[in-house]
N, C-alpha and C positions, 0 to 999 in steps of 0.2 A: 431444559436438558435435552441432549439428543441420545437416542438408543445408541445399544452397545457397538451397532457398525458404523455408527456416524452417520447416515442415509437419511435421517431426517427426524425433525420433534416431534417428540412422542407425548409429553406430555408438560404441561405448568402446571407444577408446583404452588398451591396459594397454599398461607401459613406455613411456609417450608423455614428451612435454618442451613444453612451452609456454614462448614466447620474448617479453618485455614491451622494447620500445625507446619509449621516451619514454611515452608513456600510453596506446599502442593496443599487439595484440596481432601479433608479429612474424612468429610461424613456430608452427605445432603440426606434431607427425608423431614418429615415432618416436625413441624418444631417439638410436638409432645413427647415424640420419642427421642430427640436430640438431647432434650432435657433430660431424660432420665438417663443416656446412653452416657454424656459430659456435666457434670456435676459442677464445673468451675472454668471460668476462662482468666486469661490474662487481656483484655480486653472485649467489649462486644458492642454491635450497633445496632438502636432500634430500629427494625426493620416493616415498621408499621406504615401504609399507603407508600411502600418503595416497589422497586419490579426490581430483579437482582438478573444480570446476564452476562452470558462468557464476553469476556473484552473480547472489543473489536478487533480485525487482523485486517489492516492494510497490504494488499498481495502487489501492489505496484506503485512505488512512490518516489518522487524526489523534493525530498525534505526545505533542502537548502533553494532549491526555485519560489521560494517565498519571497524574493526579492524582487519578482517581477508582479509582483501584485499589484492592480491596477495599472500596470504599464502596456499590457497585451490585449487588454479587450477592445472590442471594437474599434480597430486599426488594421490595415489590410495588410498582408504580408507579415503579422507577427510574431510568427513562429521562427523561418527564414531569415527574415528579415531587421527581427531587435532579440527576442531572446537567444538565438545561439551567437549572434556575432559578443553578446554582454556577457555571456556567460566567460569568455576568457579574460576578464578583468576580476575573477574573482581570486582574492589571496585565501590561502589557509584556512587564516585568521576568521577571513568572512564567511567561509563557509561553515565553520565553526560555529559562529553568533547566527548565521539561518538556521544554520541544522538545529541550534536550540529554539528559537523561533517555532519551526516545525512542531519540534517535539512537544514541548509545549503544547501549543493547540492542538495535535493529534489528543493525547491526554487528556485534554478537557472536554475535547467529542465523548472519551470515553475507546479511544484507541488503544492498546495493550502492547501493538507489536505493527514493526514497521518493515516491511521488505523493500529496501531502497540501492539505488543505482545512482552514484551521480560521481565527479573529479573529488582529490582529497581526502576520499571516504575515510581515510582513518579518523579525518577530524569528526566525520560524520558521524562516525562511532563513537570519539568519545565522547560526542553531545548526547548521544544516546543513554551511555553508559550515565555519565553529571545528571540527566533526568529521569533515569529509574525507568524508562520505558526497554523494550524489550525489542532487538532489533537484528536484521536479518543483512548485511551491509558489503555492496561491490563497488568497486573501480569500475568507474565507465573504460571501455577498452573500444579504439574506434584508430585506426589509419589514415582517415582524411582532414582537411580544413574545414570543421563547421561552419566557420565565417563566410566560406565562399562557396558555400551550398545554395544560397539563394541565388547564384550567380549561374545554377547548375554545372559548376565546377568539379569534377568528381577525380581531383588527382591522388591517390592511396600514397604513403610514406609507409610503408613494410616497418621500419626501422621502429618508427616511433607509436607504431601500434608493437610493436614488443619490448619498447620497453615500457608502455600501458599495463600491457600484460605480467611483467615482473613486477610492477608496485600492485598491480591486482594481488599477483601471489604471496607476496610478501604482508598484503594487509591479510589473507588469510593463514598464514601463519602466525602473524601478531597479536590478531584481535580477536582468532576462533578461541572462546570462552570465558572471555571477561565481562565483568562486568554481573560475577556470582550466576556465569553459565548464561546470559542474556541475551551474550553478541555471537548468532554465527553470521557465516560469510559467503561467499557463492564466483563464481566466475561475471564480468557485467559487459557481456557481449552489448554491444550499442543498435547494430542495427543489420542487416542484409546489403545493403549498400553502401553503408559507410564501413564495415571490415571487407577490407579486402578475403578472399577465397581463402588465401595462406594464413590470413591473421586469425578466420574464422575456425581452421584445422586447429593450429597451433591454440588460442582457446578451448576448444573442447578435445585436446590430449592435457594440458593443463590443469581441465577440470578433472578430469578422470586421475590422472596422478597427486591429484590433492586430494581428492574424496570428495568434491561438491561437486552443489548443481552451476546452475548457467540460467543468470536473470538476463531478458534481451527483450529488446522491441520485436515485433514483428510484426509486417504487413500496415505499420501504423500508417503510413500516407501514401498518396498517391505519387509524391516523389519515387519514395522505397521500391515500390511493385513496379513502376514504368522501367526506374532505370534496372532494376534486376531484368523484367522481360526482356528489354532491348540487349542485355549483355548477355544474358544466359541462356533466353528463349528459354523462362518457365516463370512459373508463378513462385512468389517469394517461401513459403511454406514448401512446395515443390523443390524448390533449389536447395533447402538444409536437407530435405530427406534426402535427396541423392547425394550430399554429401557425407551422408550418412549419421549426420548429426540429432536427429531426431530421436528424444527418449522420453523417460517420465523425470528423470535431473533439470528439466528443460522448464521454467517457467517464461512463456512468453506475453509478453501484454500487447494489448489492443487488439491485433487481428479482424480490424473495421474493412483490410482490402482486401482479405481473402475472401475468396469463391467458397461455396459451401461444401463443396470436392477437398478443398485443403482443411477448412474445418474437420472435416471428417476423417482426414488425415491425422490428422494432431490426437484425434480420439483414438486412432489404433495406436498410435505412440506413447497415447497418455500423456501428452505433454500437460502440464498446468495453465490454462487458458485463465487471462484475467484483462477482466473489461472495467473502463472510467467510468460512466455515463458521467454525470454535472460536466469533463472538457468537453467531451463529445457533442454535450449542447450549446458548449461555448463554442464551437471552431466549425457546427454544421456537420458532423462527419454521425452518420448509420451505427448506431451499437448495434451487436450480436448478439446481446443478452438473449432476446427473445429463441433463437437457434438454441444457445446452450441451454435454455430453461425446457423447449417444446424434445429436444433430442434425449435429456436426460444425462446431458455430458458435464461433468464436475468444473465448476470457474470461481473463479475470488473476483472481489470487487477490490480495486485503487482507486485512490484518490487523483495518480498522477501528481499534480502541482498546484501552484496559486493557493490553495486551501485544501485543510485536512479535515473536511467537515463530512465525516461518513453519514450523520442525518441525510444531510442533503442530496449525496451520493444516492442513497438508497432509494428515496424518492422520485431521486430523476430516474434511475431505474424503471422504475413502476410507472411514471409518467410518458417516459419516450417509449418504451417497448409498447406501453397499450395505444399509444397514440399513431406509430408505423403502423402495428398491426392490425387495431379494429379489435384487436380480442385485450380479455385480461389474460395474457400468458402469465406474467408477473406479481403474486401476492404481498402482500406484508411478511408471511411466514416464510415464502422462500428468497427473497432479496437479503429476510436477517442469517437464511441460511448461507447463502451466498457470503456473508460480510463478516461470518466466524467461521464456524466448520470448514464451509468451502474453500477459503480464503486458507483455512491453514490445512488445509487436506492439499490444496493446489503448491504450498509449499514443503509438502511432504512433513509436518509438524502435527498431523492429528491427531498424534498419539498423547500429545503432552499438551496442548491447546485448542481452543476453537468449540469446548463446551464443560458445562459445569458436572463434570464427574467426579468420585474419591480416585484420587490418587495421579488428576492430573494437576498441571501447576495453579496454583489458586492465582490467576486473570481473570478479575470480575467488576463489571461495572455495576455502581448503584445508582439507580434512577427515584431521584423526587417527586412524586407526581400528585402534591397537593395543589399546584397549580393551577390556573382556570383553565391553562389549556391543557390540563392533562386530565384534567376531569369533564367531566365523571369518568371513575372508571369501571371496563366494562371487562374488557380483551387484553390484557397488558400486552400483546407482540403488535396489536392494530394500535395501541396507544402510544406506544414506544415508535414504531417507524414512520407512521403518518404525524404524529406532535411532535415528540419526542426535537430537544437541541442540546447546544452544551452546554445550558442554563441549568438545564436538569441534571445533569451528571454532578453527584454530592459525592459520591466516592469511587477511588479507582483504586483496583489493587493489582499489582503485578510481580509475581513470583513470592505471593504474600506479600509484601513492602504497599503500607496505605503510600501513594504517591499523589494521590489526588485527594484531598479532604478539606469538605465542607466545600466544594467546587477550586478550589485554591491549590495550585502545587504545590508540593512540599516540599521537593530536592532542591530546584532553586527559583529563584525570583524571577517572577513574570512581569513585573514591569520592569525589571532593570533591562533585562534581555530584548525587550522589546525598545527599548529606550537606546541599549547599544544597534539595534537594526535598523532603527529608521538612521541615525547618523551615517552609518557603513552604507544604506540603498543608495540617499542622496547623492556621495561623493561619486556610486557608478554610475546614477540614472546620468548624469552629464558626460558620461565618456561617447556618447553616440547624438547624432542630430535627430531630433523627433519632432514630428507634425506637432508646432507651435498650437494650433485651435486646440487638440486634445488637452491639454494639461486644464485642469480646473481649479482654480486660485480661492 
């Protein structure tokens, strides 16, 4: 549980009971008293050697990049180089069969809620919606040719970043509240260098006349920062403030190139700052974690792509920040802050997610932990984030609806979906020529 301002755990609950009535959360406190206060339920789970926690909130994701799994690790150039030129072979259809993919294994981590950015997002929504998870969902909105970015090609088409931007607004008119209130939506600025100046305006008047925020990368590479300094003469985070785009609507991720000057910037704007670690140790690039944990400044943790595995996330956390720094900036307790509260405080959501109170939506993970590696148990939040996988996760609940039981989805079939994905990966991995040695037979 976290205190009443959300600022941090106060305390676990052993022998506790937590009480689900319609889709929010009824009563938590001691099971003796629960029992006397509820005389009868319509279902209940023993909750004997379990650990019960706010579902995870995913603050930066793209679902549907599950398709490149195993195709981008260790091969040079591929980011540039194979996942954005692949990415425009995807139809609808396939981003449909990722997005449940995603969803899926988010779920099974023990993931509640997804803030995601990627092309087609309505499909992305309604995979959300088919799997009971709970999701937050943009049109990627961008002006240039991805494919020819590795070519450092930076030619902007005005046109066709607005009409990005009209099926942006248009999925947020469609899909803001379905899905029994599940699905909102946001503006999905791409990047600093791939929206043109005008497309980045017209975006964030957009958001403003719709009522949301603005999911965006920022600062993610050294592409981004280079080519903004040479065109703008300023730093990427620098060049939205004087556009005057910087707010607390604004969730941006990664922010591995900014200076600590523009860090600190986003902190007067409030902006939502949300850091990957696990890509960060795949592609070599500096997390910031350790900044936002030593300054005191609010960030969520994403997953980013390739995998929804928030364990791991959390871990890497704790592992690269103490490893840059020499110090333990990073605990168990504040990485699981970071990966609920934070994560939905960074999405402006913390009113209704991101911990186990009465009267917000019942998102709660249960964890098994008769295992040998979960045992002994000693600390459940040191048990949970240092052992803790998605072996462990026995129940998921989201807006009340068991979604996850017995480790198993309920909404739909995890092996069929998985079964339509590898068929859909296969017919795109051969749309590009790739280093013959990598492929492993």
């Amino acid at each position: 549980m976290v205190d009443k301002d959300c600022m941090g755990w106060s305390e676990v609950l052993r022998n506790g009971s937590v009480v689900i009535e319609g889709d929010k959360i009824a009563a938590v406190g001691p099971s003796s008293k629960v029992a006397r206060d509820y005389t009868s339920f319509d279902a209940t789970i023993d909750g004997q050697r379990t650990i019960v926690l706010p579902g995870f909130v995913n603050a930066h994701a793209h679902v549907a990049g599950s398709f490149l799994r195993g195709l981008l690790e260790d091969i040079p150039n591929h980011f540039y180089g194979y996942a954005l030129p692949l990415e425009k072979f995807l139809t609808p259809d396939a981003i449909r069969t990722f997005s449940l993919v995603g969803a899926v294994e988010a779920l099974r981590f023990g993931v509640t809620c997804i803030n995601d950015h990627y092309y087609h997002s309505d499909q992305v929504a309604r995979a959300f919606v088919a799997s009971g998870i709970r999701g937050v969902v943009a049109e990627t909105v961008l002006d240039v040719d991805m494919a020819k970015l590795k070519d450092g090609k930076y030619k902007h088409n005005l046109d066709a970043g607005m009409k990005a931007l009209e099926t942006n607004a248009r999925l947020v008119r469609d899909w803001s509240g379905r899905g029994d209130g599940r699905i909102s939506c946001r503006i999905g600025v791409h990047a600093t260098d791939t929206c043109s100046k005008e497309l980045l305006l017209a975006s964030n008047e957009m958001a403003q006349k719709l009522g949301v925020g603005i999911h965006m990368h920022l600062a993610q590479t050294a592409k981004e920062v280079d080519y903004v300094r040479r065109t703008y003469g300023k730093g990427a985070v620098e060049y939205l403030g004087d556009l005057g785009i910087l707010s607390d609507r604004i969730v941006a991720a990664h922010l591995n190139y900014a200076k600590d000057s523009e860090l600190s910037l986003l902190s007067n704007y409030k902006v939502g700052a949300v850091q990957c670690p696990t890509i960060y140790g795949k592609m070599c690039v500096k997390s910031k974690l350790d900044w936002f944990a030593e300054q005191g400044v609010p960030c969520g943790l994403g997953t980013d792509w390739l995998s929804m595995d928030i364990w791991d996330n959390m871990r890497s956390a704790i592992g690269i920040s103490r490893t840059l720094t020499g110090r333990e900036v990073l605990t168990a307790q504040k990485v699981l802050e970071f990966a609920t509260i934070g994560s939905a405080k960074v999405l402006g959501m913390d009113s209704s997610i991101g911990s186990i109170e009465p009267g917000k939506k019942a998102d709660l993970v249960i964890l098994n932990t008769k295992s040998a590696h979960m045992s002994p148990l000693r600390n459940p939040i040191q048990n949970a984030v240092y052992y803790a996988s998605a072996g462990d996760v026995e129940y998921v609940f989201v807006n009340g609806e068991r979604v996850v039981d017995s480790g198993r989805t309920t909404q739909i079939s995890e092996e069929e979906v998985v079964q339509q994905a590898q068929a859909l990966a296969e017919q795109i991995w051969g749309k590009l020529p790739y280093p013959a040695n990598k492929f492993i037979l």
